[in-house]
N, C-alpha and C positions, 0 to 999 in steps of 0.2 A: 739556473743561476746558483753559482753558491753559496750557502748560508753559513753567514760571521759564526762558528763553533768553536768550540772549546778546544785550541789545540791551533787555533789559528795563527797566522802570520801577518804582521800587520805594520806596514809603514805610518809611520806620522807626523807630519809637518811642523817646522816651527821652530824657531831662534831663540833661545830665554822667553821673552813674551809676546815676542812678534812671529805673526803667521802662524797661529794655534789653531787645529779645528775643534776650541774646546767642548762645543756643543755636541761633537759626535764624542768624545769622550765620554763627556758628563753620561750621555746617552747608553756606551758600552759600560762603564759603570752602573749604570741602573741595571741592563741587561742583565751582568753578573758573570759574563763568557771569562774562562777560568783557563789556565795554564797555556798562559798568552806567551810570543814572542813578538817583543815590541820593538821595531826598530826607530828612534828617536833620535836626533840630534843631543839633547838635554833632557834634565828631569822638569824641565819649566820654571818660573818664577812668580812669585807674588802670587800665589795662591793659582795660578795656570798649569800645566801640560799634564804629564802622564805620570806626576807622582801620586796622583791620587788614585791609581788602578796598582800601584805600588801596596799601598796603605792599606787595599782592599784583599790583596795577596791575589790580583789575579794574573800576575805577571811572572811567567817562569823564568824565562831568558828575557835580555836587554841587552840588544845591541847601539852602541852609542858612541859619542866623543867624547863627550863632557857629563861629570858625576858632580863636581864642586867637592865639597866637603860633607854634604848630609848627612848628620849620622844614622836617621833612618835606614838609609839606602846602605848604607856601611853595616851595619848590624845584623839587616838578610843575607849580605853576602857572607858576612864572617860564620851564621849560622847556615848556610848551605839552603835559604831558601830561596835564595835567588840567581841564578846563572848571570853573568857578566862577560861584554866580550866588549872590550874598549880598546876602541881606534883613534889612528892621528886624524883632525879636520880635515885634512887636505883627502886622507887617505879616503874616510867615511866617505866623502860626499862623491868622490872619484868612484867608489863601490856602487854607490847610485848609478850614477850614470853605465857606468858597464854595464850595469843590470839590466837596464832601460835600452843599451844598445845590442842589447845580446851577442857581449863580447863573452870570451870565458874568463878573461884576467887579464892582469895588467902585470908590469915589475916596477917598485918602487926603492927608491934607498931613503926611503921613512921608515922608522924603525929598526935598520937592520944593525944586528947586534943588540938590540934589547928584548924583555921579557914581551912586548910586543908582536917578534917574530917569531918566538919557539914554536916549534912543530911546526914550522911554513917554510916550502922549497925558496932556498937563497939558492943565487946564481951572479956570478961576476962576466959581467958585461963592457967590454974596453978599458978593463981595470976597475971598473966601479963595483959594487955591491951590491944586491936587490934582493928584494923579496915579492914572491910571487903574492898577490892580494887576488882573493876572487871577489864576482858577483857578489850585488845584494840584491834577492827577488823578493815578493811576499805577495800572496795573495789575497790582501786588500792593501788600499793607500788612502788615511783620510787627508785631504788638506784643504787648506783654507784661502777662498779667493774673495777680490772685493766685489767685482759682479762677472754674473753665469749667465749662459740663454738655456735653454731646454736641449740643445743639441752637446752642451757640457761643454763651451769655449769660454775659455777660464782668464777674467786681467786682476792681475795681481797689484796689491797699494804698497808702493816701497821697500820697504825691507821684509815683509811677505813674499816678496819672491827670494826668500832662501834655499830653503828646498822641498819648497812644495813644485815646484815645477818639472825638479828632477825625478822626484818618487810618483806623480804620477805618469812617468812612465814606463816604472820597475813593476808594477803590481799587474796579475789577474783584472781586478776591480780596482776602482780607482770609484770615490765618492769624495762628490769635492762641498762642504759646506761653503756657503757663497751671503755674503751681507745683503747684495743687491740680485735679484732675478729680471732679466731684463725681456724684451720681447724679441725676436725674430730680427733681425737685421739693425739691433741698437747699438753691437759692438763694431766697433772700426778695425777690418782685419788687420792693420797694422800694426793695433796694439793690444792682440790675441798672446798672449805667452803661453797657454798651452791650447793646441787645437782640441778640439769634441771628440777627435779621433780617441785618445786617450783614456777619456772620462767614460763613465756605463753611469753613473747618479749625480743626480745635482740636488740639492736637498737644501731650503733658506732657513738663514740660523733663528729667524724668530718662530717658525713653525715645529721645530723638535723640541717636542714636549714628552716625549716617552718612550721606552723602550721598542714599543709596539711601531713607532716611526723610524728606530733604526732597523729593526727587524724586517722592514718592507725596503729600505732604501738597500736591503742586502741581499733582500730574495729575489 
């Protein structure tokens, strides 16, 4: 199996503050894994997501939608400590999925004509315009569901299912922090949103206490 290193690719879950896995965060945070590419929706809110692996400088690249205004996150980029590669919502989360479906790309007429599309093949299609958008892969995806069984079949509480549903099926590994662990036949397959197939770790947010528990959920 392979091990979360320095140099890693890593999807992760989560809306502003909904659907965070911030227990495995807090956790690669402690770890200290360094010149990360982090593929996140958002920087997080109210003291939540992935700006505190930011803070920590272990994040090279950031792939994302949404920056807000931080001036933190403004101030690495102006200083060239941080790589940036911001997409439209629609576009991101459509990157997911391709990735997951193992499409090679898609064409969109989001973006085309802005600083958006430079350096990406445009192409006019029945008179329209497009830009060619690739995959998003990574090999890991942490995300966050409300209850798991052992075999890692994942039901998501609400607006939780953003996109943690889609990124675990873009990633190598896929480890899904989970509120509830259930037993063996507790979930009702109807209301599975992502099968086991998907998942390689399930790991419950009150037992990650240390480094040394994200390090096993990786090896």
């Amino acid at each position: 199996m392979v091990d979360l290193v320095d140099g890693a690719t890593i999807m992760i879950g989560g809306f502003e503050d909904k659907g965070i896995p911030q227990s495995l965060i807090n956790m690669l945070y402690t770890k200290g894994t360094k010149n990360l590419t982090i593929i996140s929706h958002d920087l997080g809110s109210n003291g939540q997501g992935v700006k505190i692996l930011l803070e920590k400088h272990q994040v090279k690249k950031l792939i994302a939608a949404f920056v807000g205004e931080d001036h933190f996150f403004e101030d690495l980029v102006k200083k060239g400590e941080l790589q940036i590669e911001l997409n439209a919502l629609g576009t991101f989360s459509e990157r997911i999925r391709a990735g997951g479906a193992g499409l090679g790309g898609f064409f969109t007429p989001t973006a085309f004509g802005t600083i958006l599309a430079e350096n990406k093949e445009t192409r006019t299609l029945n008179g329209k315009n497009y830009v060619l958008e690739l995959p998003l892969k990574a090999t890991f995806a942490f995300v966050k569901a409300w209850k798991g069984d052992r075999f890692g079949n994942l039901i998501y509480e609400t607006t939780s299912r953003n996109f943690n549903p889609t990124m675990a099926t873009a990633a190598d590994i896929t480890i899904a922090e989970v509120e509830e662990f259930v037993e063996d036949g507790q979930l009702d397959p109807n209301l599975v949103h992502t099968p086991g197939i998907f998942v390689q770790r399930v790991v419950q947010k009150e037992v990650l206490a240390s480094a040394q528990e994200l390090n096993q959920a990786t090896e």
